[in-house]
C-alpha positions as CSV (number, residue, x, y, z in Angstrom):
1,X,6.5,-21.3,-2.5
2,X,7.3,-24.6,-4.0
3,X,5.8,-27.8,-2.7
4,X,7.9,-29.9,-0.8
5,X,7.3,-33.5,-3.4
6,X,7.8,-31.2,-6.5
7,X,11.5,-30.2,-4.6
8,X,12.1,-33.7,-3.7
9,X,11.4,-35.3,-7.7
10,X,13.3,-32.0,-9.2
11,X,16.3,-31.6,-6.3
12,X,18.8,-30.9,-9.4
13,X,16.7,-28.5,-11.2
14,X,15.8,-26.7,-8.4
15,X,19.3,-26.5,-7.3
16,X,20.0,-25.4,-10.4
17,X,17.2,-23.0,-10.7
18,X,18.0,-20.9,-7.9
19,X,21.9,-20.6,-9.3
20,X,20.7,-19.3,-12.0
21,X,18.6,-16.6,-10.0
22,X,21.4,-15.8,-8.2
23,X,20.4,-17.1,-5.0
24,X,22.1,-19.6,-2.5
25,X,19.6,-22.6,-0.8
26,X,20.2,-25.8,1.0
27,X,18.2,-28.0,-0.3
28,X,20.1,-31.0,1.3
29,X,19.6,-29.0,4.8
30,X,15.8,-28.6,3.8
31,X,15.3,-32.1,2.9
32,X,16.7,-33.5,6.3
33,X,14.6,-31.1,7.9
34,X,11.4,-32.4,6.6
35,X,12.6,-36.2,7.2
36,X,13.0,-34.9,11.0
37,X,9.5,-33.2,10.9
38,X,8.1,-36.3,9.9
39,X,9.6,-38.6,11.6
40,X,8.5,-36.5,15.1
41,X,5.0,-36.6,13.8
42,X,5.0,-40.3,13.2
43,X,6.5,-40.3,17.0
44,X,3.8,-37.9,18.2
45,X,0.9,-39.7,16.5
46,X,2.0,-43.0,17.7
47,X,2.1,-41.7,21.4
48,X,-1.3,-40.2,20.7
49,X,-2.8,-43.6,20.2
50,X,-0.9,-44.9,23.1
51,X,-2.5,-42.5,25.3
52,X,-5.6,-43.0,24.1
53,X,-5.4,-46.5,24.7
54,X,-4.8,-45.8,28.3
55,X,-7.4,-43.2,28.7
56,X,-9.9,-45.8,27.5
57,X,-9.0,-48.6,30.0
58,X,-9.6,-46.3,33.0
59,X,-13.6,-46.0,32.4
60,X,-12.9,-50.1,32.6
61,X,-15.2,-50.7,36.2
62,X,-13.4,-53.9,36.6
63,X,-9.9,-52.5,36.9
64,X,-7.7,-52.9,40.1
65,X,-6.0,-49.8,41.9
66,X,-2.9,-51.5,40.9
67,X,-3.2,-51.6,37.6
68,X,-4.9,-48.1,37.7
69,X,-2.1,-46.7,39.3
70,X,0.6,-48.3,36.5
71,X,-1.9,-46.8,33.7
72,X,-1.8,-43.0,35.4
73,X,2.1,-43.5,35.9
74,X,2.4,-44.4,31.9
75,X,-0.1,-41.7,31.5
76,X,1.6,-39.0,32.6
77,X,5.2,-40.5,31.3
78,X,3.4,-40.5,27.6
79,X,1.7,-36.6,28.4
80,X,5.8,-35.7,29.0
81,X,7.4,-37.1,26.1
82,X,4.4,-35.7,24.1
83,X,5.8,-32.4,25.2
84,X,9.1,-32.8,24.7
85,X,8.5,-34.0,21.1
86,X,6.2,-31.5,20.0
87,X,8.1,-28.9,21.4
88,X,10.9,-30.4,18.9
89,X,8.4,-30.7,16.0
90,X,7.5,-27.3,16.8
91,X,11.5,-25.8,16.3
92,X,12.1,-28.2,13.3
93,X,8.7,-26.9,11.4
94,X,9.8,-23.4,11.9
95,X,13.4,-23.9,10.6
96,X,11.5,-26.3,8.0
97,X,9.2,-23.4,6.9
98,X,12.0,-20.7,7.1
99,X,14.1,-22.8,4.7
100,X,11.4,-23.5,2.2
101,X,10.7,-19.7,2.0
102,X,13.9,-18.9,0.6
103,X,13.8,-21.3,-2.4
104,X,12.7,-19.5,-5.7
105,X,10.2,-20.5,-7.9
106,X,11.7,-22.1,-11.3
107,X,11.3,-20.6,-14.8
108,X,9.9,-22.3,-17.4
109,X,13.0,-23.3,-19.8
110,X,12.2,-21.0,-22.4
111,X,13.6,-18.0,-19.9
112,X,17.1,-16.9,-21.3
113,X,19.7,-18.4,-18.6
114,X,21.7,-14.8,-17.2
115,X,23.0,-13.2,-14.3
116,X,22.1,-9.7,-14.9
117,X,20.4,-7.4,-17.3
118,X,22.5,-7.9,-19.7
119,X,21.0,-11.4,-20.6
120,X,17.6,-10.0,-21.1
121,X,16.6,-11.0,-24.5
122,X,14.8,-8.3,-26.6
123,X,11.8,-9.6,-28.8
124,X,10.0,-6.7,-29.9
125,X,9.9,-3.1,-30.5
126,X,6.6,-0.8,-31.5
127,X,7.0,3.1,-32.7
128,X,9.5,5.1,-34.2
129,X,12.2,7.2,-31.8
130,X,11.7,10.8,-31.6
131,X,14.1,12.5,-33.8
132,X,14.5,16.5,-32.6
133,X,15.5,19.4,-34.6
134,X,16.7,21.1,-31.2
135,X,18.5,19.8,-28.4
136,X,15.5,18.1,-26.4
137,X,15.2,19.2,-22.5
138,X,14.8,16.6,-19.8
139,X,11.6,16.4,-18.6
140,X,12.4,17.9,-14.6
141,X,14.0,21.0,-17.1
142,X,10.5,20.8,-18.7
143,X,8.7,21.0,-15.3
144,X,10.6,23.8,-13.8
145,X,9.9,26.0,-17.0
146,X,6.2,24.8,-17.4
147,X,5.4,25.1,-13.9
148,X,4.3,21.5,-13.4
149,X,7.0,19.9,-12.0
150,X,8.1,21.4,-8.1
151,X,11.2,19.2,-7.1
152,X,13.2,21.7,-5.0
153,X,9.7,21.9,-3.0
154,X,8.9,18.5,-2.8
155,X,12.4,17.7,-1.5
156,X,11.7,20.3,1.6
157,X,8.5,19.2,2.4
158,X,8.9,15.3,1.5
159,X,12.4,14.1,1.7
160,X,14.8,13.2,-0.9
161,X,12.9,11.8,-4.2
162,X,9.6,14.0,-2.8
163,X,8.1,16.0,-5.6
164,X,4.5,18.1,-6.1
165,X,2.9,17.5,-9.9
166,X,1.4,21.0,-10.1
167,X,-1.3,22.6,-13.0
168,X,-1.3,20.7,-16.1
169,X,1.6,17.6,-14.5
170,X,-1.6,17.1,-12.0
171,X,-4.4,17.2,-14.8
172,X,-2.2,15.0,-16.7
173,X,-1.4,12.1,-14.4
174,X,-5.3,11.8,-13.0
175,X,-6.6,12.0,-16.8
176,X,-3.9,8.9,-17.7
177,X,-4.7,6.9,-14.5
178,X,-8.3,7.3,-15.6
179,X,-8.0,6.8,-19.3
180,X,-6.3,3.5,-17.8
181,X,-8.5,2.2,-15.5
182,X,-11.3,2.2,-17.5
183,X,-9.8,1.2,-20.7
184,X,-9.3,-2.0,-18.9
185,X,-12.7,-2.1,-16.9
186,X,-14.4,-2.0,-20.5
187,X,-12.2,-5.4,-21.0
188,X,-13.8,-7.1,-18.6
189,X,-11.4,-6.5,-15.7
190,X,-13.0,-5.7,-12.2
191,X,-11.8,-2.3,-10.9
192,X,-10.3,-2.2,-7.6
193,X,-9.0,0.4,-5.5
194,X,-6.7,-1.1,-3.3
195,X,-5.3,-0.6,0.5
196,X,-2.0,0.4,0.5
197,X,-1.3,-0.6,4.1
198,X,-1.1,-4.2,4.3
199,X,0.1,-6.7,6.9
200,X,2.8,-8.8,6.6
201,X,1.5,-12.1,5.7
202,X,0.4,-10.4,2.3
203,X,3.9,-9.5,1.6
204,X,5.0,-12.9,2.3
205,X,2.6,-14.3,0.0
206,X,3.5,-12.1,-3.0
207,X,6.9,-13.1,-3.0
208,X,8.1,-9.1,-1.1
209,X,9.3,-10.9,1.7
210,X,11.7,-12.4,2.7
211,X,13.9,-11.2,-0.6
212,X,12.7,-7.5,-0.7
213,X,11.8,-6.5,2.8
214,X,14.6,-4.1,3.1
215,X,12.9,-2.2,0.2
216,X,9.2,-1.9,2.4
217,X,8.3,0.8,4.6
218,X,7.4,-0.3,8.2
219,X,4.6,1.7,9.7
220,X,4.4,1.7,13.7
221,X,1.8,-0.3,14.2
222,X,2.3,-3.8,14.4
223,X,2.0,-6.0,11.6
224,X,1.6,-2.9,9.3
225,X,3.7,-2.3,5.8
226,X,3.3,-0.1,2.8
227,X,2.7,-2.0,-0.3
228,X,5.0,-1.1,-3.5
229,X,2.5,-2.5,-6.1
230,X,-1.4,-3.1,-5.4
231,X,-0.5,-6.7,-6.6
232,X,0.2,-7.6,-3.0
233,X,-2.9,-6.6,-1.3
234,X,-4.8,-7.7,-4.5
235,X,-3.6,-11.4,-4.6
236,X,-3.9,-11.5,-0.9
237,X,-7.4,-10.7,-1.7
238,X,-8.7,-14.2,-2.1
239,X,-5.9,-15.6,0.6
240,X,-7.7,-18.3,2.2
241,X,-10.7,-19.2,0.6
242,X,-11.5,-22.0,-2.0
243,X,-13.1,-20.4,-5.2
244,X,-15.4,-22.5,-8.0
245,X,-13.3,-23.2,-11.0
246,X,-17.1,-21.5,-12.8
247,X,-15.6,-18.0,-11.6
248,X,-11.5,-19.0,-13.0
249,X,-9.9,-16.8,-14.2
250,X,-10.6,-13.9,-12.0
251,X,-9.1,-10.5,-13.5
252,X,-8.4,-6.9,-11.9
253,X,-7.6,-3.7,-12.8
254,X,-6.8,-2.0,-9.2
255,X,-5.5,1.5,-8.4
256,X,-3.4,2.2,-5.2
257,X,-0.7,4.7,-3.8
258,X,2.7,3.1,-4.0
259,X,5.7,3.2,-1.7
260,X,9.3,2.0,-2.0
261,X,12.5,2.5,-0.1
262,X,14.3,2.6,-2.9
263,X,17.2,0.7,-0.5
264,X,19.2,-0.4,-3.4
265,X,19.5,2.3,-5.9
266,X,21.6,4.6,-4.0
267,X,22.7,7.3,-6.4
268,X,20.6,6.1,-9.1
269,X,18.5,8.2,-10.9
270,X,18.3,10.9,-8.5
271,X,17.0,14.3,-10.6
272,X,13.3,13.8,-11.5
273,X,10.2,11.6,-11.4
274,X,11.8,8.2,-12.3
275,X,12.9,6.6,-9.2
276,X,10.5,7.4,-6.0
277,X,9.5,6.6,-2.8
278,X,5.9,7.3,-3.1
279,X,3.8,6.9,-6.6
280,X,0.5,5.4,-8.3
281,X,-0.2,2.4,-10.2
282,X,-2.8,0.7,-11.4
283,X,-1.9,-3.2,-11.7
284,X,-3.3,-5.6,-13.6
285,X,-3.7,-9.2,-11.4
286,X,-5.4,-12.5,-12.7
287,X,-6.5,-15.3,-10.3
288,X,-6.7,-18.8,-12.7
289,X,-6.6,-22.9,-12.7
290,X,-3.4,-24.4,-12.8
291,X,-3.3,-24.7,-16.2
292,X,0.1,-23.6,-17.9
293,X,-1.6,-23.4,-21.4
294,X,-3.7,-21.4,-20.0
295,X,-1.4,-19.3,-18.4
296,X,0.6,-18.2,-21.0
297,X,-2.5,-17.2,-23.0
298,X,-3.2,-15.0,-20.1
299,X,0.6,-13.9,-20.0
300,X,0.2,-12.5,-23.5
301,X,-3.1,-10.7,-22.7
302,X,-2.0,-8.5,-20.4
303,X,1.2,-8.1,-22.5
304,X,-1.5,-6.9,-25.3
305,X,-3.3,-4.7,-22.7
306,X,-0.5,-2.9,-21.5
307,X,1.1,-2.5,-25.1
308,X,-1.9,-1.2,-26.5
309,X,-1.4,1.6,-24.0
310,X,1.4,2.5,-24.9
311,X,0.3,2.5,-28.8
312,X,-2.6,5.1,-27.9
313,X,0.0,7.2,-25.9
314,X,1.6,7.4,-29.2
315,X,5.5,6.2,-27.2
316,X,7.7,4.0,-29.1
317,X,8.8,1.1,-26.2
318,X,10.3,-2.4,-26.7
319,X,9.3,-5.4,-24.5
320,X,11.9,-7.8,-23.0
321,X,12.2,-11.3,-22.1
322,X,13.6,-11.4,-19.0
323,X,16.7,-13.3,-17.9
324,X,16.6,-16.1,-14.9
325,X,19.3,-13.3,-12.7
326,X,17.3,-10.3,-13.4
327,X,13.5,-11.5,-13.2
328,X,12.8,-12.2,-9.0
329,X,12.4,-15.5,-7.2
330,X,8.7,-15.6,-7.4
331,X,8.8,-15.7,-11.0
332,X,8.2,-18.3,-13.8
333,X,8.2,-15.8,-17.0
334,X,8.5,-12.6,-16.9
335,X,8.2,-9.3,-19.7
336,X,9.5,-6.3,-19.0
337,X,7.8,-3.1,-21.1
338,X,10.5,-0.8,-21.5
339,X,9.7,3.2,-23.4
340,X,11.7,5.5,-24.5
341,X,12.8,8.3,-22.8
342,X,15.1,11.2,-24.7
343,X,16.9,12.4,-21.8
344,X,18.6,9.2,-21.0
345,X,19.0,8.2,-24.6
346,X,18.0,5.0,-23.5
347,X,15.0,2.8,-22.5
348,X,13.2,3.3,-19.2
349,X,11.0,0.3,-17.8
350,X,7.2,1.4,-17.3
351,X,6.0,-2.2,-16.7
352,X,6.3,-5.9,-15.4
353,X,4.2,-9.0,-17.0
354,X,4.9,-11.8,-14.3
355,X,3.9,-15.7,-14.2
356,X,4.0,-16.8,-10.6
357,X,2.0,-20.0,-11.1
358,X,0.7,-21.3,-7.7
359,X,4.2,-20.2,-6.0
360,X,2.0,-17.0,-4.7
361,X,-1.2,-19.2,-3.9
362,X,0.6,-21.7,-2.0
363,X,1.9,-19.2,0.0
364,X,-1.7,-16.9,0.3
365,X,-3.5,-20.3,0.6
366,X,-5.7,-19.4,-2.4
367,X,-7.3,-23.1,-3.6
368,X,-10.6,-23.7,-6.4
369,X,-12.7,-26.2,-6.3
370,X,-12.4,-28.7,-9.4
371,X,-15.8,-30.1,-11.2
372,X,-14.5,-33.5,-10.1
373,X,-14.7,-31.6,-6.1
374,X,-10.7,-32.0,-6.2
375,X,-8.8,-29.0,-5.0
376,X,-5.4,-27.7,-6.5
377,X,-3.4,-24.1,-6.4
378,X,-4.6,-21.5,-8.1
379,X,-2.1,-19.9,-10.7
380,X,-1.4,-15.8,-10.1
381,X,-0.4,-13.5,-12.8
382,X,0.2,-9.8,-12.8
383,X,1.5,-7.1,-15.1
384,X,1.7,-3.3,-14.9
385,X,-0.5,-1.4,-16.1
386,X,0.4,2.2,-15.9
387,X,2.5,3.5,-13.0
388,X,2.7,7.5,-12.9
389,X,4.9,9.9,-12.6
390,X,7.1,7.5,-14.1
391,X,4.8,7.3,-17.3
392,X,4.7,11.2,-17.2
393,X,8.8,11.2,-18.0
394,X,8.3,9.4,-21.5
395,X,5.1,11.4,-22.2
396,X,7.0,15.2,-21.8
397,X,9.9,13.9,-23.1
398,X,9.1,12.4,-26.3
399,X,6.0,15.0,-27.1
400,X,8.2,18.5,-26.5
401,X,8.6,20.9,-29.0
402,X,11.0,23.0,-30.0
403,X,8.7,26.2,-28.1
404,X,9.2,23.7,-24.7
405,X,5.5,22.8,-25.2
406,X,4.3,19.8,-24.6
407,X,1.6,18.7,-27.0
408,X,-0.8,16.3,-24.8
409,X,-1.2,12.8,-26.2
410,X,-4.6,12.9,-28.5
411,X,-5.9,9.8,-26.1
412,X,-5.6,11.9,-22.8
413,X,-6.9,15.4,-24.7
414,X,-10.2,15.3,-23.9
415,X,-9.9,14.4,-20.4
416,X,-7.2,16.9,-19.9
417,X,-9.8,19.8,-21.3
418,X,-6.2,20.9,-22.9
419,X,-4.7,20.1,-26.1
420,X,-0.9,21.8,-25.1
421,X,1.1,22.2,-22.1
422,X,2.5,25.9,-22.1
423,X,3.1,28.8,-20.2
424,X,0.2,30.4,-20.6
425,X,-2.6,27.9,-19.5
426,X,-2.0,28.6,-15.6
């Protein structure tokens, strides 16, 4: 979240700020919210010291019963206004804290101003669109015929959007979530496999809640969610703690099951393996200093990392800037890595490269230590690495042939143990 001071020097541009995200705050309302909270602390304190005052004059031997009495008789008038005050500090902090939640984080000003996708700003494109001699097949018309792909199957035993990857889909999607995972352990990225259940404060501290909580599964136990991403159990990691600026930046490659509700894309993409309720990712997440230079060098690293994944995949894609109405509150700068996918003649997103700075951190609680023994916010950034099936839509898509093959991406062949998907390898 945003500090308090930073909202009170920037009321306009915050204001301002979350307009342009789309989203409605009162920051007047906040402001006199905090001026109560502190004005009830400055009453509490004060009372404190008066009631320490007494509590010192009646180990005084000298003192009368008079006067002993009058002190017990202020004593316990201060113990009752103490109540009654904190009890009021106590409602305002919560309304206070409740407020301040709901104020997004502010882009940096090179983020194209927009309401929606359509002011996302295209500033690169890699590869060369496939170009068929045949009228290409969608990749669920590809599954059904190659036996990899069970929808009608997955939708009786799961629920709507439930699937089984089957034969070669399986080999496939556990030879790219490998090939992934340690491509970016060989960078110098710490693998993690990540919980997926995850209390609530973790959610909160990501930026899921309060914005996105109609889009997390509940579980039954309390205080018990399903992340969507391993970046919220993964920045949550360190919530807490105060690390040595030595060990800045901290970077992770982590693995974990997915799971969405999907709440707002009702009638959206519903034939296939593009919009689900369950899926794997492996996330990329970097803990740093609160350095914005610094930041943006990292921003473009994992940019890099997760482009030169989809340059050994062999899949042209095109990365987009994204607009202040279409990039979430918690975020400063974000890149959106879209592929292509020949069924929907269009680009399909496979990845999001996010600067939170310390709006995550002050939230989690995550602090570092400076040489100087100072302590600030730490900066969070994450980006997608892979996420599958998703991946596995641009991947039998874009490598059919004209036989309803699928020839396997050279990077993932020797993992696979197959070169082709056909009907005769199962």
């Amino acid at each position: 979240m945003l500090s308090i001071d930073y909202i009170r020097k920037n009321k306009e541009k915050v204001i301002q700020n979350a307009m342009n995200k789309n989203r409605s705050v009162d920051i007047d309302q906040l402001l006199t919210l905090d001026d109560t909270r502190k004005y009830l602390m400055t009453a509490i304190q004060k009372l404190q010291e008066g009631r320490n005052v007494l509590s010192r004059q009646t180990v005084n031997n000298n003192i009368k019963a008079t006067e002993l009495s009058s002190i017990k008789i202020k004593g316990k008038e201060i113990k009752q206004k103490l109540k009654e005050l904190e009890k009021k500090h106590n409602d305002i902090e919560i309304l206070f804290q409740k407020e301040l939640s709901f104020v997004p984080n502010v882009a940096y000003d090179e983020v194209p101003i927009g309401k929606d996708s359509s002011g996302n700003v295209e500033i690169k494109r890699s590869g060369d669109i496939p170009k068929f001699s045949f009228e290409p097949l969608s990749h669920f018309e590809l599954g059904k015929k190659l036996d990899i792909i069970d929808l009608e199957r997955g939708t009786k035993v799961s629920g709507f959007r439930g699937y089984f990857l089957k034969n070669e889909g399986a080999l496939l999607q556990m030879a790219l979530l490998w090939y992934v995972f340690q491509k970016l352990s060989t960078k110098g990225y710490a693998p993690l496999i990540a919980p997926s259940i995850v209390k609530g404060f973790s959610l909160f501290g990501s930026g899921q809640f309060p914005w996105g909580e109609k889009e997390v599964y509940k579980l039954n136990d309390e205080d018990a969610y399903l992340a969507g991403t391993a970046e919220v159990p993964v920045t949550a990691y360190f919530s807490g703690e105060i690390l040595d600026e030595k060990t800045l930046p901290k970077k992770f490659v982590a693995f974990s099951p997915c799971f969405r509700r999907e709440a707002g894309s009702y009638g959206k993409d519903t034939r296939g393996l593009y919009r689900l309720h369950e899926f794997w990712k492996i996330e990329q997440v970097i803990i740093a200093k609160d350095d914005i230079g610094e930041a943006k060098k990292l921003h473009e690293e994992l940019q890099t990392n997760t482009e030169e994944i989809l340059k050994e995949l062999g899949l042209p894609y095109r990365v987009m800037l994204m607009c202040t109405g279409d990039m979430g509150e918690p975020q400063m700068k974000k890149y959106d890595t879209e592929v292509w996918m020949p069924y929907r003649k269009g680009w399909g997103e496979v990845a999001s490269n996010s600067i939170m700075g310390d709006f995550q951190a002050r939230r989690l609680n995550i602090k570092y230590r400076r040489q100087d023994r100072s302590t600030a916010y730490c900066y969070t950034l994450n980006d997608t690495a892979i996420p599958s099936p998703r991946i596995l839509v641009a991947i039998l898509e874009n490598y059919q042939q004209r036989d309803e093959s699928i020839i396997i991406p050279q990077i993932l062949q020797s993992v696979v143990g197959l070169d082709t998907i056909s009907r005769k390898n199962f």
